[in-house]
C-alpha positions in Angstrom: 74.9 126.9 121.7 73.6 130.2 122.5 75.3 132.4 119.1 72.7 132.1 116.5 71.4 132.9 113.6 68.2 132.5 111.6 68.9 131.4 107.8 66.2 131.2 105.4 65.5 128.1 103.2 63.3 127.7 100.3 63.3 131.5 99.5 62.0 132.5 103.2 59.2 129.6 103.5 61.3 128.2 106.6 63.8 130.2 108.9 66.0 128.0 110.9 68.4 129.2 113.9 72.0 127.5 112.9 75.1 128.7 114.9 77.4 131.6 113.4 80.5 129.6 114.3 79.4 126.0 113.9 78.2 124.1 111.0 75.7 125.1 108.8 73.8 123.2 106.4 72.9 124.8 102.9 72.1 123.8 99.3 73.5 120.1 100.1 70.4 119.7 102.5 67.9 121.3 100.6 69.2 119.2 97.4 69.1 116.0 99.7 65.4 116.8 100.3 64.3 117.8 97.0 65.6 113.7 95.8 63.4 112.3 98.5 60.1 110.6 96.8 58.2 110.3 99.7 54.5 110.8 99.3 52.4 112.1 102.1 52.3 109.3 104.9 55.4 107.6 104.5 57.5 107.4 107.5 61.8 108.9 106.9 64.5 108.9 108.9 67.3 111.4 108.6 70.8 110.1 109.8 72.9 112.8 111.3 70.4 115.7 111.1 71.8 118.4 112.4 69.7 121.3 112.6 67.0 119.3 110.9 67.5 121.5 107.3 66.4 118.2 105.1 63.8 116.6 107.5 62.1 120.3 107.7 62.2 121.1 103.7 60.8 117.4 103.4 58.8 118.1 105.4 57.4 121.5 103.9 57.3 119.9 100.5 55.3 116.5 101.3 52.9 117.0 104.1 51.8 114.2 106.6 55.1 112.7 107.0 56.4 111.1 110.2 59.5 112.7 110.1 62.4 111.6 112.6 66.1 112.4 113.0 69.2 110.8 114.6 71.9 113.6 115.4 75.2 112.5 117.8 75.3 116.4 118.9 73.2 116.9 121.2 73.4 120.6 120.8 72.5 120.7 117.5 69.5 117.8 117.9 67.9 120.4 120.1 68.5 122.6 117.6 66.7 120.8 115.4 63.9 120.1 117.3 63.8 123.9 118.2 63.6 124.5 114.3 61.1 122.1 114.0 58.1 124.0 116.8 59.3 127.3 115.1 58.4 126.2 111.6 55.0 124.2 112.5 56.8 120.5 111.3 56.6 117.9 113.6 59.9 116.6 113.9 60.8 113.3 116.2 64.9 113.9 117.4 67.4 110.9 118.9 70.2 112.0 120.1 72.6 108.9 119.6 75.8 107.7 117.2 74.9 106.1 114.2 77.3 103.3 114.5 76.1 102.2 118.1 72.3 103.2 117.2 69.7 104.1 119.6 67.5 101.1 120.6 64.3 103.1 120.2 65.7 103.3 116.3 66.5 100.0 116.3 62.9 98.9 116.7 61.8 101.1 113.8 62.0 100.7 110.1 61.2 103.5 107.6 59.8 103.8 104.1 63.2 106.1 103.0 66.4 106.9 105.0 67.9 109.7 103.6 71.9 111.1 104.5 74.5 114.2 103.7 77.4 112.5 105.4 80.9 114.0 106.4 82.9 115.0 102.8 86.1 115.0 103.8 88.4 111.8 104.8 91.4 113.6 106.1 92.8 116.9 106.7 92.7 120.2 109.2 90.1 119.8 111.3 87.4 122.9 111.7 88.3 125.2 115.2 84.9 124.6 116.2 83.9 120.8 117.1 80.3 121.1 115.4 81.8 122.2 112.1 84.2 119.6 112.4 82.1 116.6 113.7 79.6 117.3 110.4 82.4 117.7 108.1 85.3 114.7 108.5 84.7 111.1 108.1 85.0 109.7 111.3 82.8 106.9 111.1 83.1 105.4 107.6 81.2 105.6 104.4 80.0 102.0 104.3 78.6 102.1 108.3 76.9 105.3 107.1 75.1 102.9 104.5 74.6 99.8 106.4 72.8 101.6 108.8 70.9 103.3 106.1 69.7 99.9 105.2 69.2 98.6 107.9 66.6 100.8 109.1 64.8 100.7 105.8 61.6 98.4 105.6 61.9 95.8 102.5 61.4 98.1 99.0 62.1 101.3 101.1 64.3 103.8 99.7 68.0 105.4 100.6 68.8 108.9 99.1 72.1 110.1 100.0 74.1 113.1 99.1 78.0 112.9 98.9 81.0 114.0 96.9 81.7 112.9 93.3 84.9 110.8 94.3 83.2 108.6 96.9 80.7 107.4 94.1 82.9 103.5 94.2 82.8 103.5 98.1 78.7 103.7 98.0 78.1 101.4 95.5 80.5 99.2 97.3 78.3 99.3 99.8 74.9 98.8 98.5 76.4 95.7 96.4 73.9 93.2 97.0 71.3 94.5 99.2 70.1 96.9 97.3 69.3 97.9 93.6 66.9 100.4 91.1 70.5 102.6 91.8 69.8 106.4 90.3 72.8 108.3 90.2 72.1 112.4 89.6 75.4 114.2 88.9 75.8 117.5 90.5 77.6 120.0 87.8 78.0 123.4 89.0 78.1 124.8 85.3 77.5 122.7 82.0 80.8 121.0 80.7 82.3 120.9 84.1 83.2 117.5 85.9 80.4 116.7 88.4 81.3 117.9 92.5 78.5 115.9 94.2 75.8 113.1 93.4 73.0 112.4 94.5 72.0 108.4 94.8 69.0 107.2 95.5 68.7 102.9 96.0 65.2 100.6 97.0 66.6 98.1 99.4 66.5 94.0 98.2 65.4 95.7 94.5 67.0 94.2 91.6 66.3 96.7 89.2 69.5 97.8 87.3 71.4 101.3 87.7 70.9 104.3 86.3 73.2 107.3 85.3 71.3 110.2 84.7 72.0 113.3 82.8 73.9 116.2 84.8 72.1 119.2 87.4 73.4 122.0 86.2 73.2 124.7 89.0 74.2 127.5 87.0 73.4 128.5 83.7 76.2 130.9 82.7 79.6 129.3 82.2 81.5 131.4 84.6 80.4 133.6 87.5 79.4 136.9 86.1 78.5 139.0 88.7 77.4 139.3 92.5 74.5 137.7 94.0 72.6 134.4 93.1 72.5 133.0 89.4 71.0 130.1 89.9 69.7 128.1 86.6 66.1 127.7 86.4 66.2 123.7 87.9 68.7 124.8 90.5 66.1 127.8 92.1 63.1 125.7 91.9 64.6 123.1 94.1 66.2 125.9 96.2 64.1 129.1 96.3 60.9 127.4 95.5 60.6 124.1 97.4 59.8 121.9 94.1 61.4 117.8 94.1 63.7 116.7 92.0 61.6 114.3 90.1 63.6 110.9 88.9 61.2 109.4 86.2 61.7 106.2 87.9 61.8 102.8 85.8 59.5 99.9 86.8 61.0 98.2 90.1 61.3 94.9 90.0 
């Protein structure tokens, strides 16, 4: 992977090399790491990190984690380990498939898991392999989530970004292993249908779900001219670095 680029995240705080051909992560990732409550010594694993965007604006926004990330590309889990020297985060990287995982993983359990897996079910698949590797469902939904779980300690926390129309298949999933469900609809203007949620889950917690009111990442109702119009919520979480903050209910 030698045709690079350097992207900046959280309005220049972090550059990170991504490939001008291959996939590239953007506002999913940093979202996905702004819904993370992990507090300064917790332990997170990333599943299928890519170029480690998440784990690295995580780790920017909560210091003192112990950060690691399992990537089947082993191009891009160098990548992300690269990213990870260049930005001063320490950054632990397996290179392994998530349905078959890595024994050193399998040992391990984590205070949160957190996930932006493949969108799309079906279709065309991306000329370049990266691109398409991060973008179609091969390996299902619910493996994406029962290895999620599985890796979490008891109480630990799963917060997973995915489109809108997959909300049955994750709740499917998390039926009876884990509760204090928070759903966060993703609206990319106020009175449009939702394109993405966020969900964050405690494993064995039997607290009930919760639907939250919409992110709205733009204020204006249409696009009105060129460049960024982010609403106020939207470039906090994306130029500025701040967390998405839940107001969690008491787990129980």
């Amino acid at each position: 992977m030698s045709d690079l680029r350097e992207d900046g995240f959280l309005g220049g705080r972090l550059t990170i090399l991504q490939p001008v051909h291959g996939y590239r992560s953007g506002a999913d990732a940093v979202m996905l790491a702004a819904a993370c409550p992990a507090k300064p010594g917790d332990s997170v694993l990333e599943l299928g990190c890519g170029a480690g965007v998440a784990s690295l604006c995580l780790g920017w926004r909560v210091p003192l984690l112990h950060l690691s990330g399992l990537e089947q590309q082993a191009n891009y889990a160098n990548l992300a380990l690269r990213n990870a020297r260049a930005n001063g985060i320490g950054l632990h990287v397996v290179t392994g498939d998530l349905s078959r995982m890595p024994s050193e993983l399998r040992q391990e359990s984590y205070d949160h898991v957190i996930a932006n897996p493949p969108y799309f079910r079906a279709g065309t698949e991306a000329s370049d392999a990266g691109r398409s590797a991060a973008r179609q469902e091969v390996t299902p939904l619910e493996v994406w989530i029962d290895a999620g779980l599985r890796r979490l300690r008891p109480r630990g926390g799963l917060t997973v970004i995915q489109r809108a129309d997959r909300l049955e298949t994750l709740l499917t999933a998390l039926h009876g292993r884990a509760g204090a469900i928070a759903i966060l609809p993703i609206a990319a203007r106020a009175g449009h249908d939702a394109g993405r949620i966020i969900l964050t889950a405690r494993k064995e917690s039997r607290t009930p779900l919760r639907l939250l009111a919409p992110f709205i990442m733009h204020d204006a109702s249409r696009h009105l001219r060129d460049g960024e119009d982010f609403s106020a919520a939207a470039s906090a979480v994306l130029r500025e670095g701040k967390a998405i903050l839940w107001d969690d209910a008491k787990d129980s």
